[in-house]
C-alpha positions in Angstrom: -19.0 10.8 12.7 -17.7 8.0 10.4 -14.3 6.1 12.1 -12.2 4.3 9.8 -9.6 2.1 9.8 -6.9 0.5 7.2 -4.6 -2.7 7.8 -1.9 -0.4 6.5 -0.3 2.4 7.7 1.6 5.2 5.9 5.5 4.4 5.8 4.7 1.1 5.7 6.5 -1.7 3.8 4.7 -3.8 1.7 5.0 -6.4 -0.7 2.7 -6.5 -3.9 1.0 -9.5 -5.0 3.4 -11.6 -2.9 6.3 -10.5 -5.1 8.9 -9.9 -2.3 11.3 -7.9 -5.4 9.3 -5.6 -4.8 9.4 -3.7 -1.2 6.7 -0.5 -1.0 6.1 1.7 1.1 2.8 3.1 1.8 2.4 6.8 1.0 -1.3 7.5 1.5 -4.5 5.8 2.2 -7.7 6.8 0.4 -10.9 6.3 2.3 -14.0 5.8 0.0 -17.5 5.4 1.6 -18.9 1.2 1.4 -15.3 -0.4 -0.2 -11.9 -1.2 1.3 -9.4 1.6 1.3 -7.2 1.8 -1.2 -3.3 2.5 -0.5 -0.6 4.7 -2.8 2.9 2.8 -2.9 6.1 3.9 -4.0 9.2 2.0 -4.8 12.9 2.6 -6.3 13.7 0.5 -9.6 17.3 1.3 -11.3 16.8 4.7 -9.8 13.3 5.9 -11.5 10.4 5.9 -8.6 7.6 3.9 -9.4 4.0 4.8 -7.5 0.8 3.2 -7.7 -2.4 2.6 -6.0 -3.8 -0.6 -5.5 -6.5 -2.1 -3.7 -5.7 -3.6 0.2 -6.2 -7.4 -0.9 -3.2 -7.1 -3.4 -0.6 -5.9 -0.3 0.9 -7.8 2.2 3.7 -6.3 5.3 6.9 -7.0 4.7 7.9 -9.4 7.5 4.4 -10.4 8.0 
C-alpha cells in the first residue's frame, strides 16, 4: 500500500509565491503517482472567492 505525505495540510494558511496579500487556505491535496502533490487554495478578494491549484514549491505557511 502506497503512504503519502504533503507539507500542507487542509485548512491550512498559506502564502503564494511569498506574496503575504495573499492568505490561502488549503482546501484539498491531490496525490498523483511520481510528482509532488499538488494543493487547491481559496482566498476572499473584495468579496468574490478566488481558488486555484498550484504546485507545493509555490506555497509557503503563513507564520512559517
Amino acid at each position: 500500500m502506497a503512504r503519502y505525505r504533503s507539507r500542507f495540510d487542509v485548512r491550512d494558511r498559506v502564502t503564494i509565491d511569498g506574496d503575504a496579500s495573499i492568505a490561502a487556505t488549503v482546501v484539498a491535496v491531490t496525490f498523483c503517482a511520481g510528482r509532488a502533490p499538488i494543493y487547491r487554495v481559496e482566498w476572499m478578494v473584495n468579496g468574490s472567492l478566488e481558488s486555484v491549484s498550484l504546485d507545493e514549491f509555490r506555497l509557503e505557511k503563513v507564520g512559517a
